[in-house]
DOROMI-878523 format. One record per residue: x, y, z of N, C-alpha, C in turn. Coordinates in steps of 0.05 Angstrom, whole numbers, padded with zeros to 5 digits, always signed. Layout:
<sites>
XYZXYZXYZ...
</sites>
This chain:
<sites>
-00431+00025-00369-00405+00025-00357-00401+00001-00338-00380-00014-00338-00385-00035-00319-00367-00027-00296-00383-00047-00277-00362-00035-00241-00343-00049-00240-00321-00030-00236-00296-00031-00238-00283-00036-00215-00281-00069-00208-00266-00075-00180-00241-00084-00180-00230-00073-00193-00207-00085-00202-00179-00072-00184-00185-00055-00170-00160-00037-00157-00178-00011-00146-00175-00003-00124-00178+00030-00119-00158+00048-00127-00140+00040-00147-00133+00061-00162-00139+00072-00185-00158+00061-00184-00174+00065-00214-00198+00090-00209-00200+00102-00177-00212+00128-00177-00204+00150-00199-00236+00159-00194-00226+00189-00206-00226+00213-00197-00209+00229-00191-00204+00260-00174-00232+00266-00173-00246+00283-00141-00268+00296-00142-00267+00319-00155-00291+00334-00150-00297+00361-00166-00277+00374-00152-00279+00372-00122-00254+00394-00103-00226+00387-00110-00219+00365-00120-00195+00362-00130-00181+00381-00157-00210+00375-00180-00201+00384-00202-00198+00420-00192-00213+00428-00177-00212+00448-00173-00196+00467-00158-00181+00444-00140-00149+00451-00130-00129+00454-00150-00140+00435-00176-00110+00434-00196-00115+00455-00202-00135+00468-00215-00129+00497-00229-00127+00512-00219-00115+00523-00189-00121+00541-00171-00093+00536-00156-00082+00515-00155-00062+00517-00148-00034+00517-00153-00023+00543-00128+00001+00560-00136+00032+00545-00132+00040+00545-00147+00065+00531-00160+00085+00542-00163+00108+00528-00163+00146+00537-00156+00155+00516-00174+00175+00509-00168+00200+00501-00178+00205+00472-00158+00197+00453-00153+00198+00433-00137+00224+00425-00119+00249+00422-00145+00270+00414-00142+00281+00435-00136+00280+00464-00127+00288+00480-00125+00278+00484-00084+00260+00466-00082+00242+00475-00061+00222+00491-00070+00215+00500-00079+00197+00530-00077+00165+00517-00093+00161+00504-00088+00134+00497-00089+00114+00496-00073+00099+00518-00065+00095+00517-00045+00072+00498-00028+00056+00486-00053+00032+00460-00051+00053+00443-00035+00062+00436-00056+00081+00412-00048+00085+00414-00028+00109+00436-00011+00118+00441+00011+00092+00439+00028+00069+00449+00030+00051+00448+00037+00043+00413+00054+00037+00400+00030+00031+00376+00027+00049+00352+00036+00077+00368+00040+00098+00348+00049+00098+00357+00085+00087+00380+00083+00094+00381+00118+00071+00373+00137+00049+00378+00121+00014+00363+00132+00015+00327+00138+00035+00322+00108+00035+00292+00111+00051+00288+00140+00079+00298+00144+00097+00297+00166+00083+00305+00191+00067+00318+00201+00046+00324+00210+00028+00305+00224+00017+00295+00203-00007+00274+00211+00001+00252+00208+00030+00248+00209+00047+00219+00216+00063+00221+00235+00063+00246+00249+00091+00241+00275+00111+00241+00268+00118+00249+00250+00146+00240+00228+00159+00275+00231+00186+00277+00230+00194+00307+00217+00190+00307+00189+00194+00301+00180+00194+00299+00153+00179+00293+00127+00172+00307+00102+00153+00283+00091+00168+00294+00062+00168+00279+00037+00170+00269+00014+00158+00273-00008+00142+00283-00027+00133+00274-00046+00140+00261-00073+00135+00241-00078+00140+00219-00089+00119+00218-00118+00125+00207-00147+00108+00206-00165+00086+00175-00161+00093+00158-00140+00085+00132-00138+00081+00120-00113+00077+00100-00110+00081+00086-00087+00105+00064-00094+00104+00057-00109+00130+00040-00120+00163+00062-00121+00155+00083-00122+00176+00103-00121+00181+00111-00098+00162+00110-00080+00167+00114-00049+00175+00090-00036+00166+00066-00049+00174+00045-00029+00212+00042-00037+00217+00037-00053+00243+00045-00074+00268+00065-00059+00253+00089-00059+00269+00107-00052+00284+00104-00019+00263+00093-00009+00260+00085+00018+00276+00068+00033+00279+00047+00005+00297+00023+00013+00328+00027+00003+00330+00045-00016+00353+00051-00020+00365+00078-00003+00352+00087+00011+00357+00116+00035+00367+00092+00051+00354+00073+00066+00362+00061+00085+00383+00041+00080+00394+00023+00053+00407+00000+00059+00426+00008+00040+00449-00009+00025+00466-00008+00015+00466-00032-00001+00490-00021-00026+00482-00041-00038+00494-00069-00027+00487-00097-00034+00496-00134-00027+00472-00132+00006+00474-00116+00012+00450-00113+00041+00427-00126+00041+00404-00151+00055+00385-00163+00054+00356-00138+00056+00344-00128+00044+00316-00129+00043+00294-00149+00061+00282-00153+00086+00275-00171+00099+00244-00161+00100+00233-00176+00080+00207-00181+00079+00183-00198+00076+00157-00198+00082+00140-00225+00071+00138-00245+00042+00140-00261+00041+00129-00271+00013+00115-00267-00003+00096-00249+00015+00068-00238-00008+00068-00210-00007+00089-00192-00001+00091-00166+00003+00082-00150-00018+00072-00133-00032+00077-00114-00056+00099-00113-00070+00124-00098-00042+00147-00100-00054+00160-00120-00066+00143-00148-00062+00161-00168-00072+00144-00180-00097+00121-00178-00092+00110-00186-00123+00095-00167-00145+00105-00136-00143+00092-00119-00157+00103-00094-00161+00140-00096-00157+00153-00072-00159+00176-00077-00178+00164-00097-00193+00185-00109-00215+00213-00111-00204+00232-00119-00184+00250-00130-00166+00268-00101-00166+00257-00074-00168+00269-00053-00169+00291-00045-00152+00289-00053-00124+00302-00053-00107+00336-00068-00105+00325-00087-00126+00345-00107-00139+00368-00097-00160+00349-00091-00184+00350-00083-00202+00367-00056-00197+00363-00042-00186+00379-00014-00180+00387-00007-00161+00386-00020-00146+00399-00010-00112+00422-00040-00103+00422-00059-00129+00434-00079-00104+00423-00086-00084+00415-00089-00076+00397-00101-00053+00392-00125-00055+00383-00142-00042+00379-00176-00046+00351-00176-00024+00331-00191-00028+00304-00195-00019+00311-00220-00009+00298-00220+00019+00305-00240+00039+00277-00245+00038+00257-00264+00041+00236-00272+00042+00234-00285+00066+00209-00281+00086+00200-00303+00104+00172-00308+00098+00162-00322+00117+00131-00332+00103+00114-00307+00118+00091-00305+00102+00079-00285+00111+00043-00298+00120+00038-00295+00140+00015-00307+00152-00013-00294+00141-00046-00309+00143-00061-00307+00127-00066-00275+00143-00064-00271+00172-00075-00235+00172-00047-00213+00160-00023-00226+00146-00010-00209+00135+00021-00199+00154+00019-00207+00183+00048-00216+00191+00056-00233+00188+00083-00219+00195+00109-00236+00196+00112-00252+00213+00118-00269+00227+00134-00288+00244+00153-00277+00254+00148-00269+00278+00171-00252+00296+00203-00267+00291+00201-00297+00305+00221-00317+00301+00233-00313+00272+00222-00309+00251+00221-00311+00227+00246-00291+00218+00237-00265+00231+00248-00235+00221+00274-00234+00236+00269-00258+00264+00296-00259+00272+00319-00272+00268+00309-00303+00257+00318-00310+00237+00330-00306+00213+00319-00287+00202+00332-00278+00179+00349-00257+00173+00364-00244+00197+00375-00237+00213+00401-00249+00214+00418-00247+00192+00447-00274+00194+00474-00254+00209+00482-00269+00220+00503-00260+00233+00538-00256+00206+00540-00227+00227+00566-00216+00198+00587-00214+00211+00615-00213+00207+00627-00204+00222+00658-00210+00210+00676-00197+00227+00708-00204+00220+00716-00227+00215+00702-00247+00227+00720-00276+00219+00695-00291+00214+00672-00280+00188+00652-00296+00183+00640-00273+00158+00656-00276+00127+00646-00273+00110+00624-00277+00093+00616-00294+00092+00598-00312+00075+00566-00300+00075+00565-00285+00096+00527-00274+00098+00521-00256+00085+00505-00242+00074+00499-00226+00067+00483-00206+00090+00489-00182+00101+00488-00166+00124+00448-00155+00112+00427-00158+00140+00415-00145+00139+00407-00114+00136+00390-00105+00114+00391-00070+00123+00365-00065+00127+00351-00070+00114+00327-00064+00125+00297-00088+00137+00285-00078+00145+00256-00092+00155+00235-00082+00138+00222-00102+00125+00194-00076+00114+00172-00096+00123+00159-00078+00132+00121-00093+00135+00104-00078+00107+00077-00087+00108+00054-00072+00093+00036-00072+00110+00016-00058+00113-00004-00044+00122-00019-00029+00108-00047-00025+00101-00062-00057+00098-00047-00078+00083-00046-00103+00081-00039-00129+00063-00053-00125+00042-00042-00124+00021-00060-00123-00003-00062-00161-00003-00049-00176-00013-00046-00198-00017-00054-00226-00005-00068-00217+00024-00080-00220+00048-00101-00211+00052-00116-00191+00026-00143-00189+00040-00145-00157+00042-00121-00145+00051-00125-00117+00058-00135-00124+00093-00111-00139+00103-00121-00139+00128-00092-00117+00143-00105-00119+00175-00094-00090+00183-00063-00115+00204-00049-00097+00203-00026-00101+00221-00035-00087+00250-00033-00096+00266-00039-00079+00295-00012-00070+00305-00017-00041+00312+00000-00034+00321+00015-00047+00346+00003-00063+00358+00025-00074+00385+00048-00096+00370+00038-00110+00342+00053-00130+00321+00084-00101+00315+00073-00090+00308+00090-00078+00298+00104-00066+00319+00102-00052+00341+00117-00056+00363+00134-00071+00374+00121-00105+00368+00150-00122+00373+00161-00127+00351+00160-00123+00330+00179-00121+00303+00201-00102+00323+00185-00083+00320+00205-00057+00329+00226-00061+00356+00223-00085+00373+00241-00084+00393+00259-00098+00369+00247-00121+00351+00277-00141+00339+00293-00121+00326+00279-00103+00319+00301-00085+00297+00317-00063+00310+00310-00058+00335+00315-00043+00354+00345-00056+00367+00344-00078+00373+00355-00107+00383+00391-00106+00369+00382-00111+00334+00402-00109+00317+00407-00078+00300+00389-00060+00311+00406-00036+00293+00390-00031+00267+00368-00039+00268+00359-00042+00237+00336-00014+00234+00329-00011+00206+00314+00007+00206+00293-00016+00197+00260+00005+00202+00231-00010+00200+00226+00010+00170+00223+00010+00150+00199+00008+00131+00172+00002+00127+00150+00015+00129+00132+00003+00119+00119+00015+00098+00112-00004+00082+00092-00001+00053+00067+00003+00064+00056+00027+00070+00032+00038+00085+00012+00051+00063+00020+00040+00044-00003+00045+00012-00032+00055+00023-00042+00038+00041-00063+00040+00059-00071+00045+00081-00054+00058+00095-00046+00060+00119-00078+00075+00137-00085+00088+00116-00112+00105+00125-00140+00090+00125-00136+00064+00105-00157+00045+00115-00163+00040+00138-00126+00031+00148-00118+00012+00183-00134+00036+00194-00124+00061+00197-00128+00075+00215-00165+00081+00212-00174+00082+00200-00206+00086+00193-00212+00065+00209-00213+00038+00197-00218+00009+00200-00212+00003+00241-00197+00008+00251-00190+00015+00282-00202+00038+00299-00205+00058+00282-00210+00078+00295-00183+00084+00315-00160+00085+00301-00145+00101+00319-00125+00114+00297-00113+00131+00306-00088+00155+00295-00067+00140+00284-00059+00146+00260-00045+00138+00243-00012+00138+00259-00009+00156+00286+00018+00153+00299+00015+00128+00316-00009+00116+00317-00006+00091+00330+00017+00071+00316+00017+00073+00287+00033+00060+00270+00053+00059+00267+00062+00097+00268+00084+00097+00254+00102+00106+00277+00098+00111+00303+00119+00112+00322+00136+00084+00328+00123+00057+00312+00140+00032+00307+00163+00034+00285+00161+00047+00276+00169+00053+00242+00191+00074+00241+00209+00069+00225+00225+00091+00214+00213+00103+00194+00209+00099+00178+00203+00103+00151+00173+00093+00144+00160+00111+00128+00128+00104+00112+00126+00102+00090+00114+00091+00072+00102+00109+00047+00076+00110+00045+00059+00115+00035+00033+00118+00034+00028+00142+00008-00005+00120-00004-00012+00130-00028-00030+00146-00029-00035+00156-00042-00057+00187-00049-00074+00178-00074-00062+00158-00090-00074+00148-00110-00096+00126-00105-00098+00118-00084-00124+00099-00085-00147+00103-00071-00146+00092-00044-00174+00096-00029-00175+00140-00028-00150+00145-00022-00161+00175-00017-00166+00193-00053-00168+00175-00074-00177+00189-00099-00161+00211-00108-00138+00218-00104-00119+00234-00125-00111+00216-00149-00098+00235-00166-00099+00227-00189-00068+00213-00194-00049+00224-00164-00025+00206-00170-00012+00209-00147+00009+00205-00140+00024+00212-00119+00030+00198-00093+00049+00195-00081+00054+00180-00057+00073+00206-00035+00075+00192-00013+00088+00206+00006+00109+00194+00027+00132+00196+00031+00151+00174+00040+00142+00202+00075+00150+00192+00095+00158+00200+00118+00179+00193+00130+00190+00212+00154+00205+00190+00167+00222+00224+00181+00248+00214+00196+00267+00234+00205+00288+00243+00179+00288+00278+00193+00299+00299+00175+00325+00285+00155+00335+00267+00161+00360+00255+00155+00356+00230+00127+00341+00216+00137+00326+00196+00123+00316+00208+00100+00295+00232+00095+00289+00246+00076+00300+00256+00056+00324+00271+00069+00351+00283+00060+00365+00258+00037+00361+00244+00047+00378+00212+00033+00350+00208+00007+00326+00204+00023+00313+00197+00001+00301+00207-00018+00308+00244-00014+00312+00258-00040+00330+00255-00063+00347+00246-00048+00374+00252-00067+00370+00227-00089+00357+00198-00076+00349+00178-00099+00328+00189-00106+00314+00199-00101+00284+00207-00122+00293+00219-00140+00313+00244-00155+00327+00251-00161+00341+00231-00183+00357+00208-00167+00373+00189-00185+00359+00179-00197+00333+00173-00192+00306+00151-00201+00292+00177-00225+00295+00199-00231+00278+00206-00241+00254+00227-00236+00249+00230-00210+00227+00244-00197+00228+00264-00178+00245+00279-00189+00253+00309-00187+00233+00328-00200+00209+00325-00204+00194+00342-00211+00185+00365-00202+00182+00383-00229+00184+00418-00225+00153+00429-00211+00138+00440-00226+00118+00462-00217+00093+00429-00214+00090+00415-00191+00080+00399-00189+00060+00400-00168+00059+00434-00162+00033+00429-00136+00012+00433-00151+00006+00423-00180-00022+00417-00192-00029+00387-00184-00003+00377-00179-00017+00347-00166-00013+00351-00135+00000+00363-00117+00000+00360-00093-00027+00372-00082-00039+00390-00097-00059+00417-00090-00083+00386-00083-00077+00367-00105-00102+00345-00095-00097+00321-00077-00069+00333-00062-00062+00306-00040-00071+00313-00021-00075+00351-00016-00078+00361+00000-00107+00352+00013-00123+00355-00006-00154+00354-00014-00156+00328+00000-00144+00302-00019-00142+00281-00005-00142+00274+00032-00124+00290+00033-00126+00287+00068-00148+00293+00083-00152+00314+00074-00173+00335+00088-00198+00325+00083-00200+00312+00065-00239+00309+00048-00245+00288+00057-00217+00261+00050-00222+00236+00035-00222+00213+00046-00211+00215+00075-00199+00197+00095-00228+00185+00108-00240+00197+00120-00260+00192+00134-00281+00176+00125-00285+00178+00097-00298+00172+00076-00295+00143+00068-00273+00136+00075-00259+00100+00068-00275+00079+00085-00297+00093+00111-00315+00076+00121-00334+00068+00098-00330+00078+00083-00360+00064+00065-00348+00052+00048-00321+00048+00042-00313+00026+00023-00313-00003+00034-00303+00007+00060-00304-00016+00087-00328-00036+00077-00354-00020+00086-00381-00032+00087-00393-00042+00063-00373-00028+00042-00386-00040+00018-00370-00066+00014-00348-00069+00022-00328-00098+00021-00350-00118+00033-00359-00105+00058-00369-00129+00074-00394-00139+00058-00407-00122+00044-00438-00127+00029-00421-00154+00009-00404-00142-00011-00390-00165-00026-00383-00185-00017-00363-00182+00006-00357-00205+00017-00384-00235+00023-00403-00220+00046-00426-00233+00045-00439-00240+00033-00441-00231+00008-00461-00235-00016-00445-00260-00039-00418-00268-00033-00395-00281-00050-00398-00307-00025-00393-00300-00008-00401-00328+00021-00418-00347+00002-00443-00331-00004-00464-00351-00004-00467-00368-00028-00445-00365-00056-00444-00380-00081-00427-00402-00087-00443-00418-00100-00437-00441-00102-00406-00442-00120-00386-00445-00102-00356-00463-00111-00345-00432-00102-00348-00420-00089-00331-00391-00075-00329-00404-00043-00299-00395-00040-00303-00390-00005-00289-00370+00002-00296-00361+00015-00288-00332+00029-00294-00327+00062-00293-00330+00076-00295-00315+00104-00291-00288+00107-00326-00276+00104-00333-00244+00099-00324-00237+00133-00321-00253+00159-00313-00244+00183-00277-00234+00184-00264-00248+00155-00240-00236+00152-00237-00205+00137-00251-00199+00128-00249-00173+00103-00252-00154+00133-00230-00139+00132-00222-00124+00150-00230-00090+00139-00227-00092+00115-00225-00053+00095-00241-00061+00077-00224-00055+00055-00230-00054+00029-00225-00074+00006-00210-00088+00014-00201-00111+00000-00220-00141+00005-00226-00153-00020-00241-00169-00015-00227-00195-00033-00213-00212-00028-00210-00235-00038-00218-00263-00027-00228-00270-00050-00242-00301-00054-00228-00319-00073-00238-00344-00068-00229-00363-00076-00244-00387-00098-00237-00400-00118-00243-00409-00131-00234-00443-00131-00242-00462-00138-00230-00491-00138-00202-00490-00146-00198-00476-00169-00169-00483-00179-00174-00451-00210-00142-00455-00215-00144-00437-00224-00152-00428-00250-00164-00451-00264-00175-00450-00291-00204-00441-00288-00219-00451-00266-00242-00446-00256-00242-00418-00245-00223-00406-00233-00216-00375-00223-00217-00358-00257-00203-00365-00275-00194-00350-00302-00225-00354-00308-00245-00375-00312-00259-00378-00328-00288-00363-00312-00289-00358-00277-00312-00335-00270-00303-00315-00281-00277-00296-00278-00266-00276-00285-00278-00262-00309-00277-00288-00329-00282-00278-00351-00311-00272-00357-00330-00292-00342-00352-00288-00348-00358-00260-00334-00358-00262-00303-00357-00240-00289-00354-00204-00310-00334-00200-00326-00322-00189-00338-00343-00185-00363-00361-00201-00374-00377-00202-00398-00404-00197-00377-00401-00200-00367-00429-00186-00349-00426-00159-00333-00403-00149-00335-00401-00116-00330-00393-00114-00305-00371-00134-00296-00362-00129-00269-00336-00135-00268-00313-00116-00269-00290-00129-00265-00269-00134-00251-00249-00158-00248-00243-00161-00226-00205-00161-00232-00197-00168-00206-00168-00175-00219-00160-00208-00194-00138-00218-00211-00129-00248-00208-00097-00238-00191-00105-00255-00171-00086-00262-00154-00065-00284-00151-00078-00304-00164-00061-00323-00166-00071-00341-00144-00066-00370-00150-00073-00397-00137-00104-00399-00131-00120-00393-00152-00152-00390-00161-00159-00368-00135-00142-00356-00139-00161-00332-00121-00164-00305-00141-00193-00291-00133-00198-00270-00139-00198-00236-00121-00198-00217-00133-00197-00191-00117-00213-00175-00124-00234-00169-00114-00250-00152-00120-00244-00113-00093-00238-00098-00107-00225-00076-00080-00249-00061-00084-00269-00037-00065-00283-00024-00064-00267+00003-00060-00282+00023-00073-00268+00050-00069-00289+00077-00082-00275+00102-00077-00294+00125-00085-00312+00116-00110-00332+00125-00115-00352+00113-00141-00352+00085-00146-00353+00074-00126-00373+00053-00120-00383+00056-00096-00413+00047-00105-00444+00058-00080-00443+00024-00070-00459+00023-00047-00467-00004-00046-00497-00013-00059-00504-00002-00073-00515-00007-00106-00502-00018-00126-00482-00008-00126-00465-00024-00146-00446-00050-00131-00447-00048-00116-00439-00074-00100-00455-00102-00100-00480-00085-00098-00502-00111-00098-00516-00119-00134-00505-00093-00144-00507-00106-00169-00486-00123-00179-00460-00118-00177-00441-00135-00172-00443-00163-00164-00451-00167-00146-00464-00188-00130-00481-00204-00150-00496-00193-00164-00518-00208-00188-00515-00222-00213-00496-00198-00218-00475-00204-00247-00457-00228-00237-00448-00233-00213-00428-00249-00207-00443-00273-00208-00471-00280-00195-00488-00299-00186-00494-00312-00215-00498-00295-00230-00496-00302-00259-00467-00316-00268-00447-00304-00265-00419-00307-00278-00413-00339-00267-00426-00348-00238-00412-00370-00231-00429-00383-00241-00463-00381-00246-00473-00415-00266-00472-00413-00295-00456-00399-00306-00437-00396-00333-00410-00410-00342
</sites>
């Protein structure tokens, strides 16, 4: 079997998971009466500070739903250049909500440029047609694209006065949000009391088999049912998948320290090969990206890497991504490490 670094969504449900699916008691979703779900939506709301919580078939469905609860359609989307939402949600936001993606540059730990967000920020008004009106703010947390580095909550705090400033709502793409909070050692409301709105995944570092979770106030929710719905994801007797978000919370969180340490084993062990650079003092979680001369030389470790039983995924501009997650040991990290040592004098 080769080790599979290609995404932490490529876990697979534990034994306590599978064993929540068959055991757990089920309603009518769209009706409310599910009672996992309900369950699972009020634990999430819960352990985010939030009234409210969501369940969602995705994280692309939560980030989605999220942005169309909050903005309208011709309204700016104001986010990083290297966001998720902007290079991995097929321009959905676009595509079906009207919306328009405002881009600013997004820095190597994964913020924004305060100046930047204020900036982009155009002025609308009675005797000044021509702009297109801001609606929302979105951050990510962790950065996938960056490393899987963490946003600190005091960053996101002064986001939160600019949006505060003009009226705006905060979004964040919190796919990982349980890394940050592992990775800090502090409470996930450190985050999201900056924030209107969350989403966060169940499908990767915490090992369910699918599922996301939007948060936010009773009102916001209310809105972002009604698009989950328009989108498709109105689903019925579905606490066979919530029964393992549940699990997720409870089991899985704590556990993301050792994906942590296994990044850092990779990271260190990728430092030391000839035509890689990486700074293992940056790998913050779980995310581990390195770099290659250029990007024919990036395609061409990949591949070898890949014929030696290790695989990875491409980022673009000769960089590589190798993510650590449930079922991978740091055994398989350092074998990783060997196969790779091989892959680069290939």
């Amino acid at each position: 079997m080769p080790i599979d670094l290609r995404s932490d969504t490529v876990t697979l449900p534990t034994p306590a998971m599978r064993k929540a699916m068959a055991e757990a008691e089920v309603g009518d979703d769209v009706y409310g009466e599910d009672p996992t779900v309900n369950r699972l939506e009020e634990e999430s709301a819960r352990l985010t500070g939030k009234e409210a919580g969501l369940f969602v078939a995705s994280g692309t469905m939560g980030n989605l739903a999220s942005l169309l609860a909050h903005a309208t359609r011709g309204q700016e989307v104001i986010l990083g250049d290297e966001a998720h939402i902007f290079h991995y949600e097929a321009g959905s936001a676009s595509a079906l909500g009207g919306l328009v993606y405002h881009t600013v540059p997004t820095r190597p730990d994964g913020t924004l440029p305060l100046e930047a967000i204020e900036g982009a920020i155009r002025p609308v008004g009675a005797d000044y047609y021509h702009n297109a009106s801001a609606g929302v703010i979105c951050l990510e947390n962790t950065h996938n694209r960056c490393g899987g580095t963490i946003l600190r909550p005091d960053y996101c705090a002064a986001v939160a006065v600019i949006a505060s400033r003009h009226g705006l709502p905060i979004h964040m793409d919190g796919a990982r949000i349980f890394n940050a909070s592992v990775a800090l050692g502090r409470p996930v409301t450190d985050w999201t009391r900056h924030v209107t709105s969350m989403q966060f995944c169940l499908s990767k570092g915490l090992a369910a088999p699918a599922g996301s979770l939007i948060v936010g106030d009773a009102s916001f929710v209310d809105r972002a049912r009604r698009v989950r719905k328009m989108l498709g994801g109105g689903m019925r007797q579905v606490g066979v998948l919530a029964a393992t978000g549940l699990v997720a919370l409870r089991e899985m969180v704590d556990r993301l320290a050792e994906d942590h340490a296994n990044a850092k084993i990779l990271a260190e062990g990728l430092a030391g090969m000839p035509g890689v650079s990486i700074d293992p003092a940056a790998v913050e979680t779980n995310i581990v990206i390195f770099r290659l001369p250029d990007a024919d030389r990036a395609a061409a470790f990949r591949a070898s890497a890949t014929r030696e039983g290790v695989l990875l995924s491409v980022v673009g501009g000769g960089r590589l991504r190798a993510v650590t997650h449930y079922g991978i040991t740091a055994g398989d990290c350092r074998a990783a490490l060997d196969a790779m040592r091989r892959a680069a004098q290939g």
